[in-house]
N, C-alpha and C positions, 0 to 999 in steps of 0.2 A: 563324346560317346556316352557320358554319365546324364547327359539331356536327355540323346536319343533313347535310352532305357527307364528314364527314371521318370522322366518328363510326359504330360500327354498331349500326343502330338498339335493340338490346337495352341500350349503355350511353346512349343519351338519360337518363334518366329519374336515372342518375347524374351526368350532365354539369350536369343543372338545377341538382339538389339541391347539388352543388358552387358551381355559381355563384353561387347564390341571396346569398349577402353579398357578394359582389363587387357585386353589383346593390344589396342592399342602403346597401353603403357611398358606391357613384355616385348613387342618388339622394336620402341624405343631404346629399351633399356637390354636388348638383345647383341654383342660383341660382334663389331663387323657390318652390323646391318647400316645401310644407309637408302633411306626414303627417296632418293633422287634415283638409285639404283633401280627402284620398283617400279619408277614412272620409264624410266629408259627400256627397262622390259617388256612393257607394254606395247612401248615404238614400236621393236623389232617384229611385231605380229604381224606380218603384210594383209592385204587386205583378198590377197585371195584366200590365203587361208583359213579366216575368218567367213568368208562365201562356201569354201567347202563343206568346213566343220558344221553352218549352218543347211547347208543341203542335207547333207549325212543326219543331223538331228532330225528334220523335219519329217524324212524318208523314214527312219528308226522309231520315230514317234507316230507315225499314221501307220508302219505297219504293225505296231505292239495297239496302239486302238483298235484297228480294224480285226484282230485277232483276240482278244479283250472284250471289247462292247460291241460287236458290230455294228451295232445299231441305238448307239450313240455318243459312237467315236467322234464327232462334231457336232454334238447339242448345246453345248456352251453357249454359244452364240446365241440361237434361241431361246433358250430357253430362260439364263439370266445374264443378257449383257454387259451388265455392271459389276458383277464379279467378274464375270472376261477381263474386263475394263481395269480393275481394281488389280487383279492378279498382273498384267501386262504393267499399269503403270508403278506398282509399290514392290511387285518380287526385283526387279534389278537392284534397287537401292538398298532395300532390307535384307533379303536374302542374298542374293549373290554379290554382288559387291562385298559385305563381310566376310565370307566364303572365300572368295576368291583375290580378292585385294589385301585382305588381313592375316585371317585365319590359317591360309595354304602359305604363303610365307613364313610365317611361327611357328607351325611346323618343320620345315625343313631347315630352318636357319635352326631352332632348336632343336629338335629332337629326328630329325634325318641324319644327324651324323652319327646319331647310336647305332643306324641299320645298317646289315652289311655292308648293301649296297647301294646305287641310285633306284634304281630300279624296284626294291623292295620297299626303299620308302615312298617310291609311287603309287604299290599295289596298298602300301597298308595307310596312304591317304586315302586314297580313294575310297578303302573300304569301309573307315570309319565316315567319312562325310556318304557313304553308301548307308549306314546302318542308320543316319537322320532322318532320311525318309522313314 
């Protein structure tokens, strides 16, 4: 959260990649946690769900463009491919992958157990990785 406020948005994506073993070493060093635990989670995701979820994005993403830029809710491509290009192949690894293989675990193995309940510490991940953009 102290990124997404303090930080300008062009060094996010450095501020991650820096932290990433800081995060790394807290959730080594985090009670109960175990790395094999993380990778078996991942299993359990079937592969429809994973088709859904990406339908549902795609849908919610062309209709916040088309409502947004009209009329250049699909210029990327055109206009500079290489960033397309650049964003599709370095955001998984940099960005989400840390996010979501790291970061969302540290969370909740840490600091989820302060919140009432499950469900609260969903809303208030969400909202802090909400507030990075």
């Amino acid at each position: 959260m102290a990124a997404a406020v303090l930080l300008p948005p062009e060094t996010l994506f450095a501020a991650l990649f820096l932290a990433a073993p800081v995060g790394i070493g807290l959730l080594h060093l985090t009670p109960g946690f175990r790395w094999g635990r993380l990778a078996r989670g991942a299993g359990r995701i079937g592969w429809r769900a994973v088709a859904i979820f990406a339908a549902l994005t795609l849908a919610v993403a062309m209709t916040v463009m088309a409502l947004t830029a009209p009329g250049k809710a699909f210029a990327l491509p055109w206009t500079n491919p290489g960033l397309l290009a650049a964003v599709l192949v370095l955001s998984p690894p940099l960005s989400a992958l840390p996010q979501k293989v790291l970061y969302r675990p540290l969370f909740f193995r840490r600091y989820g157990v302060l919140l009432p309940g499950l469900w609260s510490a969903i809303v208030l991940n969400a909202g802090l990785f909400l507030l990075r953009i």
